[in-house]
Structure formats: C-alpha cells, structure tokens
C-alpha positions in Angstrom: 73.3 96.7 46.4 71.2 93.5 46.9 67.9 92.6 45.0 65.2 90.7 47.2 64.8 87.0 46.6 61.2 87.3 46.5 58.8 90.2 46.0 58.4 92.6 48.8 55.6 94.8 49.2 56.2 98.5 50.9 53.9 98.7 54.0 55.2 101.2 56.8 58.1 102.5 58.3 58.7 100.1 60.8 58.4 97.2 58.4 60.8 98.6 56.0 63.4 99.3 58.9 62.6 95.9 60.0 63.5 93.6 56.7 66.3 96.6 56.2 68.9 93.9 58.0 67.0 90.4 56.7 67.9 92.1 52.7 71.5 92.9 54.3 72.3 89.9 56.5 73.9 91.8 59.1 72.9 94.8 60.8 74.4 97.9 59.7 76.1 100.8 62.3 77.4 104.0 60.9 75.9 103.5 57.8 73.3 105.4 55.6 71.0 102.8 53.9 68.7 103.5 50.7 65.2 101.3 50.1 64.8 101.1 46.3 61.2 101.1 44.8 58.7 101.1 42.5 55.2 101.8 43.1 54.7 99.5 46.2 57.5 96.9 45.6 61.2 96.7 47.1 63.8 96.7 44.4 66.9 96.6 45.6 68.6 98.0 48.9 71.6 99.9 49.2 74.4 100.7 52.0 77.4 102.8 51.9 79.4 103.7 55.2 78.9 107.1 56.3 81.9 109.6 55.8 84.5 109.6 58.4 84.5 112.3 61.2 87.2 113.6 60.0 87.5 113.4 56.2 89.0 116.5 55.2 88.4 115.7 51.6 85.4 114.5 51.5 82.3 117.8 51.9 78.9 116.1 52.8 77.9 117.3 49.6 80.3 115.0 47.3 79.1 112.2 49.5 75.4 112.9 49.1 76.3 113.3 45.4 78.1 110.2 45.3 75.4 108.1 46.7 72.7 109.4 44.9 74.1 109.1 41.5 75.4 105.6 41.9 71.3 104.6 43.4 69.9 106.8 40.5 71.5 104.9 37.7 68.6 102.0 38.5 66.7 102.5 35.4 62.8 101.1 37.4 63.3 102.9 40.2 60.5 105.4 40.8 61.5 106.4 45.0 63.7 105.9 48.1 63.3 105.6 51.1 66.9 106.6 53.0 68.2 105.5 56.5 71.1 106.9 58.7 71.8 104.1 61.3 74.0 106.0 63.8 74.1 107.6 67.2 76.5 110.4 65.6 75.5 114.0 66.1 75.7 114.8 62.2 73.6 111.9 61.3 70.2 113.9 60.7 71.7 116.8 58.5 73.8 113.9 56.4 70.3 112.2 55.6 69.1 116.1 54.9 71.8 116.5 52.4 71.1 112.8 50.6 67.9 114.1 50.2 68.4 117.0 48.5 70.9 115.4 45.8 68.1 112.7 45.4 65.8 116.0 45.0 68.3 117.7 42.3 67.7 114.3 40.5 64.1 114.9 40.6 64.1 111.2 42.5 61.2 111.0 45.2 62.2 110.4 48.5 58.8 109.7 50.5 60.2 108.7 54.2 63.7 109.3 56.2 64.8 107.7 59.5 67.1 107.6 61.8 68.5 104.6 63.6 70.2 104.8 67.0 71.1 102.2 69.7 68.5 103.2 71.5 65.5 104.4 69.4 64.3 105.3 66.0 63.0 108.3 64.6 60.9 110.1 61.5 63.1 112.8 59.9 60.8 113.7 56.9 59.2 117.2 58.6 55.6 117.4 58.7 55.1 121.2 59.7 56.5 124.0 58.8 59.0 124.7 61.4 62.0 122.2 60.4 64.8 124.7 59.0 67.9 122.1 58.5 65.8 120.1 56.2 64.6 117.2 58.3 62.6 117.2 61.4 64.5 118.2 64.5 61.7 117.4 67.0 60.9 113.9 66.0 60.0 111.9 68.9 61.6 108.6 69.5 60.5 105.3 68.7 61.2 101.9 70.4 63.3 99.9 68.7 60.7 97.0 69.8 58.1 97.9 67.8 60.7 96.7 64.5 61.7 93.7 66.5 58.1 92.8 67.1 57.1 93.9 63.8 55.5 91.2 61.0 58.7 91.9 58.2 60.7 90.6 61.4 59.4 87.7 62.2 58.5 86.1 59.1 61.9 86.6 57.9 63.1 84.6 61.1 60.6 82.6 60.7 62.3 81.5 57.1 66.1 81.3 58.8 67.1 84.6 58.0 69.3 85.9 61.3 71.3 88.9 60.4 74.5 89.1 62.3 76.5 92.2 63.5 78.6 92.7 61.1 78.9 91.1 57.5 80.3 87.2 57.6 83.0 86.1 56.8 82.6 82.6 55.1 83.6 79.6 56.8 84.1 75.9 55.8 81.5 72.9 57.0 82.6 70.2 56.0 86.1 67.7 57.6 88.3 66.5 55.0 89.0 63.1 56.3 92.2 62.8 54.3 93.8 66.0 54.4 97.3 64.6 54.9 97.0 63.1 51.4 95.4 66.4 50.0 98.3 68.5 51.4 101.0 66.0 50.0 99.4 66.0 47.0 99.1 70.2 46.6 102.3 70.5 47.5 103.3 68.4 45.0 101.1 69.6 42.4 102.4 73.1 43.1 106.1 72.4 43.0 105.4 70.9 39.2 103.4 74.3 38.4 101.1 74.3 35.7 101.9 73.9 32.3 100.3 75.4 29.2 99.2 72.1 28.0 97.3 71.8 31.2 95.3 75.0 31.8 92.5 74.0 29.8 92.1 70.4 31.6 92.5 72.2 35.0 89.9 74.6 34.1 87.3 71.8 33.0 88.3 70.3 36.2 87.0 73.0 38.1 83.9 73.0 35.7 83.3 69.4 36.4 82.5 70.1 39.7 80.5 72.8 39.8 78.1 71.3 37.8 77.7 68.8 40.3 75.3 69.4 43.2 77.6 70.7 46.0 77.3 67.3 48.7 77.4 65.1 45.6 80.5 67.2 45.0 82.2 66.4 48.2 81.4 63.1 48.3 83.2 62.3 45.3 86.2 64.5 46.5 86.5 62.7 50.0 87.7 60.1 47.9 89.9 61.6 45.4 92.3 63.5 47.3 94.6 64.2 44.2 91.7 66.0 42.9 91.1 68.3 45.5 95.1 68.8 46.1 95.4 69.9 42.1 92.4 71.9 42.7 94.0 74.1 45.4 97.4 74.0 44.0 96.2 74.8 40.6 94.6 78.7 42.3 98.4 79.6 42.3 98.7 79.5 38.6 97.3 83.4 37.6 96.0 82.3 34.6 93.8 79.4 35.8 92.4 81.5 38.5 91.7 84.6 36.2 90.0 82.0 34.0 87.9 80.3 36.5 86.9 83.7 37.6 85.9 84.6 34.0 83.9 81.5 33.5 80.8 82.9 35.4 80.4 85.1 32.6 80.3 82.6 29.9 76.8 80.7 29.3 76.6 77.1 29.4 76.9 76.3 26.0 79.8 78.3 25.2 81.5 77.3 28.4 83.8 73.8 26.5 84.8 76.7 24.0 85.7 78.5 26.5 88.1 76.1 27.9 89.3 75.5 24.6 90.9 78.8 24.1 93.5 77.9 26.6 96.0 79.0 26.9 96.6 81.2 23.5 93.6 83.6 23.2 93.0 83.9 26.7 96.2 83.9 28.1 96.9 87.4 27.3 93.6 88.8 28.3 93.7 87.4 31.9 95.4 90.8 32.8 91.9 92.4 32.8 91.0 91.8 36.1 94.4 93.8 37.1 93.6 96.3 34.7 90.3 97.3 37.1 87.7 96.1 33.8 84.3 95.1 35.8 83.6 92.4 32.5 85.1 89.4 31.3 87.4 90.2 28.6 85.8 87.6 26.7 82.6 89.9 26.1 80.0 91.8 28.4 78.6 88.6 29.8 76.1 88.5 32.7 76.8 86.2 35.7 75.5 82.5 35.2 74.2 83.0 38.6 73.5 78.9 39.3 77.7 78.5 38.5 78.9 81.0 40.2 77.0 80.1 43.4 77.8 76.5 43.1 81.4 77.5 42.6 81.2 79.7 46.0 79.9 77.0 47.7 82.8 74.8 46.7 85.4 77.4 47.6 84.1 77.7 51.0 84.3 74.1 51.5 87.5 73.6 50.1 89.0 76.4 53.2 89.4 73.9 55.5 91.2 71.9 53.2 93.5 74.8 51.7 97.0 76.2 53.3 98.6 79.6 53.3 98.6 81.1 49.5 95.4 78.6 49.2 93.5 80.3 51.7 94.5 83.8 50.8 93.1 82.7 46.7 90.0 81.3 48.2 89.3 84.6 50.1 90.3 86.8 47.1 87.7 84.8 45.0 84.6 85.0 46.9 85.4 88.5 47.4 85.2 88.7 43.8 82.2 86.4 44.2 80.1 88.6 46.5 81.3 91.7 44.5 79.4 90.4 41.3 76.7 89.9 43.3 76.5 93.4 44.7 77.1 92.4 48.1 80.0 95.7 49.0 80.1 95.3 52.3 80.9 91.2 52.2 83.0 91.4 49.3 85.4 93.9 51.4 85.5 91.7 54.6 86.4 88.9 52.0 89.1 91.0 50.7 90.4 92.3 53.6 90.7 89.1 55.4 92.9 88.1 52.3 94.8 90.8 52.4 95.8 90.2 56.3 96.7 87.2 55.5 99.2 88.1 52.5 99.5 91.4 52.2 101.8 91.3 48.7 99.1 89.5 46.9 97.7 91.8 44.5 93.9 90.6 43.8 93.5 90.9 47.6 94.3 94.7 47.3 92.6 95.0 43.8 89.5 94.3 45.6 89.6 96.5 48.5 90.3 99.4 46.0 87.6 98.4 43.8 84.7 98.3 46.9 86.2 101.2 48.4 85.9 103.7 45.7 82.5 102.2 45.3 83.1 100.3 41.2 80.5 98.1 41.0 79.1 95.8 38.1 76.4 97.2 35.5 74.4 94.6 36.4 73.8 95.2 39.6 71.8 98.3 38.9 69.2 96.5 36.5 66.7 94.2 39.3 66.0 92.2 36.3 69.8 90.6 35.7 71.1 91.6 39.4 72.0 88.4 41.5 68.7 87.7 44.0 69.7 87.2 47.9 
C-alpha cells in the first residue's frame, strides 16, 4: 500500500487509472488495484495479485474478504475505487465480488474498471439489467485517452516512468578500489565480529547514514577498509538485525541504542525470525529520512558487495520496501535474494511475510505511512 507524496485530488476515471501506475512505479497485469479516499483526495493505493486460475483453496469469496478487510483497517478512509487489470475471463465477476465484501463493510465503492491490453472499461452498472453485479455491456475505452490524459503527463512531466514490472534496485556508482575493498572484507569476515565490536560497527553504519548520500561515497572512495568492514560486518546476525532495528529508533535515542550492544539486544535480535512486524525495542515508527538514506547506501554498496554480501543487501531493502508498504518490490527484493542463496533464512522470511500479505501498522494510517 503506498501513500502519495503530494496531495492528489479525485477528478475522473481516466485520471485515476492514469496516475494508478505513477503511485505504483510499474504497471500492474493480473492484479486487482484499490484507490483509497476521502472526500476528493487520494490516500493511499493498494495492489494485491489476483488469485491463481487454479487455486483450489482459495473461493473468490476469501479473497474478496481478504482484500477488503486488510484496505478497511485505514481508519480516514471514507471510499474506493477498485481496478482489475487483466484480459482474464473472470476478471469482471472478481471485481463484482470485492465489491460486495467492501459493501458487507458498509465501505463505498463509487467506480470499478477493468483494465485489458487493449481497452478499458466501466463495470459499475448504470441500468437495471446487470445481473452478475457489474456491467456486462460496458463499451470499451482506448487505452489513449489515459495515456493522453493530464494525471499522465504531469507525472512524466516530474520523472515519474513506471516500468513493467516492479525494479529491482541497482548500484550507480564504480568503486574505484574494489580490489582493496574485497581484500579487506574478506579479511574482516575471516576475523568475525566480536561482542566488544557490535556496538562500534553499528555506529559505523550510523555514521554514514547521517551523511548525505554523495558526501557519503566520497568519503568511502577513500577508505576502502570502511566499506570492506561494512559489507563484511552484514554477516554477523546480530549487527544486521540491529541495523535493521535502528529505523525504528528516533534520533535521540539512537547512541543509546548502540549502547545496549551486545547484552540487552543481543537476545532480542531473534524477533525478526520470530515474524514480529516491530522492533523489539518498542513500537517505534520508521525514522523515514534514515531509513531512506540507509537504502540509498545499500544500493550503492551492491556493486561493491560479493556473494553472501549481495544476498544481505537484497534481504535488507526488501525489508526496506516492506516498511514502506511497497509489497510488490519488497518480494522482487526478496526473491532475487533468495535465488541467489536459497538457505538464507531472512530471504525466505520475507517472501512468506509479503505473501501471506503481513504488513506494518503503519502503513494503514496516511498520517505515519512512508510517502512515495
């Protein structure tokens, strides 16, 4: 589910279908898609895959359930507007049966549409002879009119360019010594990291992502030890556990925080293996500025990272793009990790936690939720 970075205003059909991908950042396929509101203004949009062909245990009507309660626990939301992108036969009677479980939750839905490859279409039945619930005799509509459409172009306009499929990240910037950084991981990960150690590490990691990010990498281009303990440092558990916790500590507690390494955290780290969606330090919120700064140095530090490296970097902006209620990114993260190594265990925590649809309290509440 991801919250607008700036207010949008409802104006028509095609104008929501047309920002639907820009809020997304990729266009979705075989997907049903739900537009948040209140009153005139976008809140949030949400996409979940549509139910396979074949899933024998999985009715239509625990997966209309199970998309309308997970939208409905957004406490401003006043209606929907719900999407089917798909050229699949079934698509009009699954948007049929979303609405009704948004009906049973006495949530308005004021518009439905269908998406194909070829056309778009009104569902929402204006006459009284539409007997599966939506409008079987809706004409089609060229998929032109969204590409033309204002939402459209001003959203290109501002850089947005929504891809096929969701992104996977990828590094910018050439490590001009990555000889010495390798040497000096490998070394750094033969010693391991001792208790002593955890807490320096950790405000090593701090360190820079309080830095802007190229004043960051500047710094690092010289200091290949640095970056080589940073990388090598990911395969201690209880340093990457704690780095991944840190997002949920506020500035001012954040030296403390360090500080309780290793005794009182060390035995808590286990919480993200035991499926908890907060810190075990507390129910935090996000420091949203940190944790994107720390993304951003994650995904530059790919194309300096190796084998188990690569496979932590994945795992943690899967993690990353899961707190920020990004799904569909946060599984290509995690499964791209999980290709990779297919023993390490964050990378499969996270594709079980996206796929049976866990998700962060936050992420409901537009007012604490991460903004795109």
């Amino acid at each position: 589910m991801t919250t607008p970075s700036e207010t949008l205003r409802i104006a028509d059909a095609a104008g929501i279908l047309a920002a639907v991908p820009h809020q997304l950042r990729f266009h979705p396929s075989e997907s049903i898609v739900v537009v948040l509101a209140t009153d005139d203004r976008w809140l949030a949009t949400a996409r979940v895959d549509l139910p396979p062909l074949d899933a024998s245990s999985l009715t239509v009507f625990d997966f209309a359930d199970a998309v309308a309660e997970k939208v409905c626990e957004v406490p401003t939301m006043t209606r929907v507007f719900i999407a089917a992108y798909s050229d699949r036969k079934d698509a009009g009677p699954l948007v049929a049966e979303v609405k009704r479980a948004f009906d049973d939750r006495d949530c308005r839905v004021v518009d439905m549409w269908l998406v194909t490859d070829d056309a778009w279409f009104t569902l929402s039945c204006f006459h009284d002879e539409c007997d599966e619930g939506y409008c079987e005799f809706a004409a089609a509509k060229s998929l032109e009119q969204l590409e033309l459409h204002e939402a459209h172009l001003h959203s290109i306009v501002r850089g947005s360019s929504p891809s096929h499929e969701p992104v996977l990240p990828s590094p910018r910037v050439v490590w001009q010594r990555k000889d010495a950084i390798r040497r000096h991981a490998a070394q750094f990960a033969q010693q391991g990291v001792f208790d002593f150690e955890r807490a320096e590490v950790l405000l090593l990691w701090l360190e820079y992502q309080e830095l802007p990010l190229m004043t960051s990498l500047v710094r690092l281009q010289e200091r290949p030890e640095v970056v080589g303990r940073l990388l090598a440092s990911l395969l201690d558990i209880e340093v990457r556990d704690a780095l991944m916790a840190s997002f949920l500590v506020t500035a001012g507690t954040v030296q403390h925080f360090a500080s309780q390494m290793p005794r009182a955290i060390k035995n808590d780290c286990a919480y993200l293996d035991a499926m908890a969606t907060t810190s075990a330090l507390g129910n935090g919120i996000p420091v949203w500025d940190r944790l994107d700064r720390c993304a951003e140095l994650a995904q530059e530090l790919m194309s300096a990272a190796d084998g188990r490296e690569l496979t932590i970097l994945f795992s943690i902006l899967s993690w990353v793009e899961w707190m920020r209620g990004r799904g569909s990114s946060a599984l290509a993260c995690a499964e791209k990790a999980r290709a990779m190594d297919p023993e390490y265990s964050l990378a499969q925590l996270m594709v079980d936690v996206v796929m049976h649809g866990y998700q962060p309290r936050w992420v409901t509440d537009p007012e604490l939720a991460w903004r795109s």
